[in-house]
TIVO-2410 file (N, C-alpha, C; in nm, 3 decimals):
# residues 102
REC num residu      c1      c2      c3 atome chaine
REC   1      X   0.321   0.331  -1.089     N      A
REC   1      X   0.182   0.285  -1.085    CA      A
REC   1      X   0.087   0.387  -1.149     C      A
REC   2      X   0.011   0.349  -1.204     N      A
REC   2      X  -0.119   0.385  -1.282    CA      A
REC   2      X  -0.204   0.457  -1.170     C      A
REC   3      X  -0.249   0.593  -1.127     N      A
REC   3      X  -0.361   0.606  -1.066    CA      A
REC   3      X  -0.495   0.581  -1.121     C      A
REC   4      X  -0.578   0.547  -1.009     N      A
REC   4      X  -0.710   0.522  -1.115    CA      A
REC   4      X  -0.806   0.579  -1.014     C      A
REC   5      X  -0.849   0.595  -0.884     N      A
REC   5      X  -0.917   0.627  -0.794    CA      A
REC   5      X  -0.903   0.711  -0.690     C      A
REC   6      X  -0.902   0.829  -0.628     N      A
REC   6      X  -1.038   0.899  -0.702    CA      A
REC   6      X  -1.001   0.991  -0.825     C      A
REC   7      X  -1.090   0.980  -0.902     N      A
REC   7      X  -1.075   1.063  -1.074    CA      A
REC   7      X  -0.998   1.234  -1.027     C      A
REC   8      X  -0.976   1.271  -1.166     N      A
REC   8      X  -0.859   1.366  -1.120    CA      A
REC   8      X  -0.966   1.497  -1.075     C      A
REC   9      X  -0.978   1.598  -1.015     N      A
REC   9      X  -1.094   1.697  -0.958    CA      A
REC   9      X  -1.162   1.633  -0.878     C      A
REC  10      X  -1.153   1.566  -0.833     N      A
REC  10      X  -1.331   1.472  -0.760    CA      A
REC  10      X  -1.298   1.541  -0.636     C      A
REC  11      X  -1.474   1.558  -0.594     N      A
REC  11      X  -1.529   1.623  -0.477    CA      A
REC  11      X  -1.551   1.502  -0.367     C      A
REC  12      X  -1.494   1.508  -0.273     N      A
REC  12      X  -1.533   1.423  -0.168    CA      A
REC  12      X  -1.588   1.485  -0.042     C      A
REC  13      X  -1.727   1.417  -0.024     N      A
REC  13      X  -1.819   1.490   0.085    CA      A
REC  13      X  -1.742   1.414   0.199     C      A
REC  14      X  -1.721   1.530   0.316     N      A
REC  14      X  -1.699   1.560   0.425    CA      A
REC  14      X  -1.712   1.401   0.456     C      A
REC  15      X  -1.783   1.380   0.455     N      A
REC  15      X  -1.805   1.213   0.577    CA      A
REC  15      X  -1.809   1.065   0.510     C      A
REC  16      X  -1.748   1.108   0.413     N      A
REC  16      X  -1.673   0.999   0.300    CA      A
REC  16      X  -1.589   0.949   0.339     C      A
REC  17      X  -1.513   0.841   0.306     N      A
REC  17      X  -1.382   0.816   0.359    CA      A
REC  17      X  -1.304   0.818   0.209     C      A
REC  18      X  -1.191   0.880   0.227     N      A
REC  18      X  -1.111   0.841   0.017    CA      A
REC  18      X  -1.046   0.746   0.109     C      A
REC  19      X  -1.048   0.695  -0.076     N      A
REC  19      X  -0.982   0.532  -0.040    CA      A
REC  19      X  -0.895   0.570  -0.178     C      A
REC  20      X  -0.791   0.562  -0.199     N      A
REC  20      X  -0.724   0.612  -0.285    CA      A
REC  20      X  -0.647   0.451  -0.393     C      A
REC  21      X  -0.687   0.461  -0.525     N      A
REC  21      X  -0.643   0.333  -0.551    CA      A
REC  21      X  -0.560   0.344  -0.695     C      A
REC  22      X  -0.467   0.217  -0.727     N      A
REC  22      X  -0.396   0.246  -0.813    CA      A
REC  22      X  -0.390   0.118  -0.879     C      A
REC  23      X  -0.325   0.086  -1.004     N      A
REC  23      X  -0.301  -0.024  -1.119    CA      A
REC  23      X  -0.128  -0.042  -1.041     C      A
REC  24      X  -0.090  -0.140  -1.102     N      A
REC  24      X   0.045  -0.188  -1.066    CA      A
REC  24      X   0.124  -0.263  -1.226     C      A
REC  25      X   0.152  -0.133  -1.262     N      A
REC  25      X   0.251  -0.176  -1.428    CA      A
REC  25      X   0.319  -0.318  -1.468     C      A
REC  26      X   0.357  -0.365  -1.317     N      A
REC  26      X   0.438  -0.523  -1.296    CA      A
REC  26      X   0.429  -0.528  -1.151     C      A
REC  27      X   0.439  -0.704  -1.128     N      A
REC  27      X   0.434  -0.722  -0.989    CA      A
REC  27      X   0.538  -0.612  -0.912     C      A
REC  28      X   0.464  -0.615  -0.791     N      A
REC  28      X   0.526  -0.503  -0.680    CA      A
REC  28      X   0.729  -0.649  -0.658     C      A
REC  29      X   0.854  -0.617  -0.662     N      A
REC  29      X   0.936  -0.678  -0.583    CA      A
REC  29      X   0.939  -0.719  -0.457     C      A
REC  30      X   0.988  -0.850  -0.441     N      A
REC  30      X   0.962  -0.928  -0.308    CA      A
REC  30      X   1.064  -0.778  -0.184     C      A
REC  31      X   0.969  -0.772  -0.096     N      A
REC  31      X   1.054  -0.688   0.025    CA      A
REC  31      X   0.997  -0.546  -0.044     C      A
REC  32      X   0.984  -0.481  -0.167     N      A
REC  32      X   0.929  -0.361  -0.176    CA      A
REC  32      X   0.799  -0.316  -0.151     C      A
REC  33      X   0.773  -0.210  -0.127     N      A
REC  33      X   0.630  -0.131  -0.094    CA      A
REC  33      X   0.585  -0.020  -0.189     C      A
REC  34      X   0.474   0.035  -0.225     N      A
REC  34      X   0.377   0.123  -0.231    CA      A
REC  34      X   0.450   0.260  -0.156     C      A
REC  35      X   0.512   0.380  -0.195     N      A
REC  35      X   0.503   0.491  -0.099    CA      A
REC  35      X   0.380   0.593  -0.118     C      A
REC  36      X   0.298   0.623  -0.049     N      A
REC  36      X   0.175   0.706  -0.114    CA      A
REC  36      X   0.211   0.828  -0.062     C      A
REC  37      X   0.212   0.920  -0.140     N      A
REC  37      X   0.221   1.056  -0.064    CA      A
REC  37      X   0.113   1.144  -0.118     C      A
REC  38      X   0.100   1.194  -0.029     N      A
REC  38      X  -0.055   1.270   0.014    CA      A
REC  38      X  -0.017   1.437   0.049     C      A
REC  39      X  -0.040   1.572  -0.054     N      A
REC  39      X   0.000   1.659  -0.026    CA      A
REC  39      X  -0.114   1.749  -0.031     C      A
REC  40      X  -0.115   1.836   0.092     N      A
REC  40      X  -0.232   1.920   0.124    CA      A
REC  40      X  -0.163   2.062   0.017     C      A
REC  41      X  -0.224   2.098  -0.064     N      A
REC  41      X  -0.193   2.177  -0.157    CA      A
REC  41      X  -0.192   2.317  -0.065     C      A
REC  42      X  -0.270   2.346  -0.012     N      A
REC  42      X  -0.301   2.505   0.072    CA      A
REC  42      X  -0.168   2.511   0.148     C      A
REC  43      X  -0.145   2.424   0.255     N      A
REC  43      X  -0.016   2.453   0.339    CA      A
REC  43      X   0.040   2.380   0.339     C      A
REC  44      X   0.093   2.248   0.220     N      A
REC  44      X   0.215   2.216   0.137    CA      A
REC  44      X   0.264   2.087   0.245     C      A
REC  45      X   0.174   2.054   0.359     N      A
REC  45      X   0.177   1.935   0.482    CA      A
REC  45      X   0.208   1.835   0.374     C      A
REC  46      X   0.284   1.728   0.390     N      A
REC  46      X   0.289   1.613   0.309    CA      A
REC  46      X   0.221   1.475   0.436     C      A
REC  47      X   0.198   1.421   0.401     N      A
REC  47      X   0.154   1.293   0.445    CA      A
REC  47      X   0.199   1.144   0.324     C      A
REC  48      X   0.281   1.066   0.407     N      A
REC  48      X   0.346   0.960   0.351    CA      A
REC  48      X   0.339   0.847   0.391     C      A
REC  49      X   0.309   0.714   0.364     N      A
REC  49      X   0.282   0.605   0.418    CA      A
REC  49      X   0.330   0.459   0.333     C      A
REC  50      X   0.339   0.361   0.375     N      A
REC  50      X   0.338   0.256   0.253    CA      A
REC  50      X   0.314   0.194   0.279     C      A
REC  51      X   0.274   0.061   0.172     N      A
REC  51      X   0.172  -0.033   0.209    CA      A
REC  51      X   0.203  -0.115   0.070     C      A
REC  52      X   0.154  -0.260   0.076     N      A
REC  52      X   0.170  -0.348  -0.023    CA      A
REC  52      X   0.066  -0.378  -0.121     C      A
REC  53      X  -0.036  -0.319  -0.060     N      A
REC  53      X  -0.144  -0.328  -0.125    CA      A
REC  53      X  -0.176  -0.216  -0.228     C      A
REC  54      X  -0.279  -0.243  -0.346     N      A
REC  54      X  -0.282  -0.084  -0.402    CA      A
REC  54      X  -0.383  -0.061  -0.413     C      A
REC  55      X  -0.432  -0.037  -0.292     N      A
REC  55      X  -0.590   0.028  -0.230    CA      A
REC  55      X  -0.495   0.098  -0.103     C      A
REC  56      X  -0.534   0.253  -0.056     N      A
REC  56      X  -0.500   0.294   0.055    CA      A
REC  56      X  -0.639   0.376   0.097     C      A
REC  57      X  -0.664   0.380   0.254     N      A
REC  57      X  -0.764   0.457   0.276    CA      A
REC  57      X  -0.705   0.596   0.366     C      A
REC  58      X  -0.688   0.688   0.338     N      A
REC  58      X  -0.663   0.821   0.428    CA      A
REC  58      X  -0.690   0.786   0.543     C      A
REC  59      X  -0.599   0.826   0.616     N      A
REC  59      X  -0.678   0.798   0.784    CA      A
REC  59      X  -0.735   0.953   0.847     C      A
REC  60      X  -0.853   0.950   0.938     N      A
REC  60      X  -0.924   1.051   0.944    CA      A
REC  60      X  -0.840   1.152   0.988     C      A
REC  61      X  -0.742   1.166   0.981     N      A
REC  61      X  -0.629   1.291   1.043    CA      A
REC  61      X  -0.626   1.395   0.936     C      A
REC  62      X  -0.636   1.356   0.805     N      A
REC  62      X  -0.631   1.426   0.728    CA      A
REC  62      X  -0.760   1.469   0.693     C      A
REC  63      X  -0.900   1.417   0.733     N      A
REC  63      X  -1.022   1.498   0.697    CA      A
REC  63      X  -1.008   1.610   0.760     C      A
REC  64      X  -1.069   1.749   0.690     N      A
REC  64      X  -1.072   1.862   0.723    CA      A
REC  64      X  -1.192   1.873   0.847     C      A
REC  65      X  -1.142   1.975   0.895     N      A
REC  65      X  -1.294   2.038   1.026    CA      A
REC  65      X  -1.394   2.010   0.950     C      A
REC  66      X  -1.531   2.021   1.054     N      A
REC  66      X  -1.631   2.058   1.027    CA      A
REC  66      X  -1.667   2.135   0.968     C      A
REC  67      X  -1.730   2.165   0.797     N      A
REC  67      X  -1.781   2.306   0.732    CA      A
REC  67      X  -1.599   2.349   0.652     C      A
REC  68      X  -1.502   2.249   0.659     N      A
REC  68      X  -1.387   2.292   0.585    CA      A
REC  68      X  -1.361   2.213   0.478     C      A
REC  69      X  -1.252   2.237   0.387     N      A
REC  69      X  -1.219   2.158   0.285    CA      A
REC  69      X  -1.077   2.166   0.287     C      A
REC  70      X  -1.058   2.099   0.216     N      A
REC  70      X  -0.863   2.081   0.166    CA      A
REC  70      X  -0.867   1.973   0.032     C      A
REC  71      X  -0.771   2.068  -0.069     N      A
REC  71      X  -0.758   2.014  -0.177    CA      A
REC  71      X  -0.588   1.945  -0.158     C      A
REC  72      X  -0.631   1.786  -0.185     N      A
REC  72      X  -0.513   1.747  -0.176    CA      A
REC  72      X  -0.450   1.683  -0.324     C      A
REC  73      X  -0.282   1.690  -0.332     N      A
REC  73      X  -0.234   1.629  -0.471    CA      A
REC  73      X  -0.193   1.490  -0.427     C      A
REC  74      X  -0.194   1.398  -0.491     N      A
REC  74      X  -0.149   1.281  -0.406    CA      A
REC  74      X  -0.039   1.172  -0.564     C      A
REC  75      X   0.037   1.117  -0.498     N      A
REC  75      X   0.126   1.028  -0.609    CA      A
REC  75      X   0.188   0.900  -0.550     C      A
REC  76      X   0.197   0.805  -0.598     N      A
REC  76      X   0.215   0.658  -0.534    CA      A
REC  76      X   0.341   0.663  -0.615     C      A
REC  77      X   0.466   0.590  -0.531     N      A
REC  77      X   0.578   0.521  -0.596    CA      A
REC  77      X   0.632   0.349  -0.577     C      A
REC  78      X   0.717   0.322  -0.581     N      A
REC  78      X   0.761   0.178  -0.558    CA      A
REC  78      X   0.905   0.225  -0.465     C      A
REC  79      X   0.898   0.165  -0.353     N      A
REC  79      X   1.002   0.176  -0.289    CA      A
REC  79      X   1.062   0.048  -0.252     C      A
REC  80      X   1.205   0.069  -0.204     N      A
REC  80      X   1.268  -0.044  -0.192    CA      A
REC  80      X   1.220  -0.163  -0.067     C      A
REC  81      X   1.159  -0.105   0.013     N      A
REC  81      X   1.151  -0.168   0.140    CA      A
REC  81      X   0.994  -0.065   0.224     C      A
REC  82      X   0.973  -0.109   0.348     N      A
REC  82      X   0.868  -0.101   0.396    CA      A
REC  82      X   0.890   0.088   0.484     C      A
REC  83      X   0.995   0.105   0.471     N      A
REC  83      X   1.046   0.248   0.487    CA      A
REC  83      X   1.000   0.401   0.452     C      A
REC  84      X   0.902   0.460   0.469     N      A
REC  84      X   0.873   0.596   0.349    CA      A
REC  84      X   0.987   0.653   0.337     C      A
REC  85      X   1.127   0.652   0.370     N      A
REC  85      X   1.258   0.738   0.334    CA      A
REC  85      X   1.314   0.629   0.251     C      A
REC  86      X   1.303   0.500   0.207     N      A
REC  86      X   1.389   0.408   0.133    CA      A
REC  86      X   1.394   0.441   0.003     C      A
REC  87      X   1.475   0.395  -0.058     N      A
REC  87      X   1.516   0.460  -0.219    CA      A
REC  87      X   1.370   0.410  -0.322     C      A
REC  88      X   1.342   0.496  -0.365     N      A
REC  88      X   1.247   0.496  -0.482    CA      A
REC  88      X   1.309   0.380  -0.608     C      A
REC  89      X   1.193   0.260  -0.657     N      A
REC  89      X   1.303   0.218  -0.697    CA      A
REC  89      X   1.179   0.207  -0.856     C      A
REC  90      X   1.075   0.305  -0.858     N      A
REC  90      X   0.981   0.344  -0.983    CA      A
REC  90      X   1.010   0.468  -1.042     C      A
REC  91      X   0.975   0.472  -1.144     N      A
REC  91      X   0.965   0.636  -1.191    CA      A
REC  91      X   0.821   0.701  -1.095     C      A
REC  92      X   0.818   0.806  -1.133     N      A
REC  92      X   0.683   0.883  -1.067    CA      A
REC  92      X   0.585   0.888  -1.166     C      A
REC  93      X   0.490   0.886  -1.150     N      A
REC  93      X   0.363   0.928  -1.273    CA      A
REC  93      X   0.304   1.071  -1.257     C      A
REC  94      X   0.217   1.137  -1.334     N      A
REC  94      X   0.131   1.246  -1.285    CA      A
REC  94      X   0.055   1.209  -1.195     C      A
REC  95      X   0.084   1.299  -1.040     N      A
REC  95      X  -0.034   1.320  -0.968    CA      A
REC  95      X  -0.200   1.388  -0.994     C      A
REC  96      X  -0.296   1.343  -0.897     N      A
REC  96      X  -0.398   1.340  -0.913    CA      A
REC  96      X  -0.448   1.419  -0.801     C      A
REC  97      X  -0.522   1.513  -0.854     N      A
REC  97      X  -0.528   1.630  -0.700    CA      A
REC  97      X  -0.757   1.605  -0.657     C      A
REC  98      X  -0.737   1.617  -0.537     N      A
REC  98      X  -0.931   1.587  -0.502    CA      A
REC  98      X  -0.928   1.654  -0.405     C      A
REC  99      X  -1.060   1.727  -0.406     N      A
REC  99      X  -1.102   1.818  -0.262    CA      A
REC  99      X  -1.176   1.731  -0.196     C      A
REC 100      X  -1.179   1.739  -0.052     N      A
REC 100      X  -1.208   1.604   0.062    CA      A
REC 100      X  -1.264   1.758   0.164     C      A
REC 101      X  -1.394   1.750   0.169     N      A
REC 101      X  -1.518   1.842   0.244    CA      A
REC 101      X  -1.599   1.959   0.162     C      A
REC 102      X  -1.664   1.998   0.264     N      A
REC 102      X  -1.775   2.070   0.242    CA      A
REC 102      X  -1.846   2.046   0.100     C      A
***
């Protein structure tokens, strides 16, 4: 998948929500999912989820404290099933890295 949202550097104020969005090269396969992975660059935490849709919104676990930031890299794949451990069944594209506070 194509990333397209949020642009590659983008600053996201603290009380924003990212909504992280992507293009889809060919229909998604019947039974496959979206894997989004979400990597906090500073202490290398991954966050992984999937979904059928290609709009995802961060859930507030990952907004930083109050007065903090975290630059995260993030990359969407095609997986076989609704699983984040199921076999990858896309190539990967270049990730897209955004700071989310202060």
């Amino acid at each position: 998948p194509a990333l397209l949202a949020p642009a590659e550097g983008a600053s996201i104020a603290q009380g924003e929500l990212v909504v992280l969005q992507w293009a889809a090269s060919r229909p998604l396969p019947e039974g496959a999912s979206y894997l989004v992975q979400v990597r906090n660059i500073e202490s290398g935490e991954v966050f992984r989820d999937t979904t059928r849709s290609n709009i995802y919104r961060l859930p507030d676990s990952l907004r930083p404290g109050v007065g903090g930031s975290a630059t995260y890299e993030w990359v969407v794949v095609v997986v076989e099933d609704s699983d984040p451990d199921s076999l990858v069944i896309s190539e990967q594209g270049e990730g897209r890295t955004f700071t989310w506070g202060s």
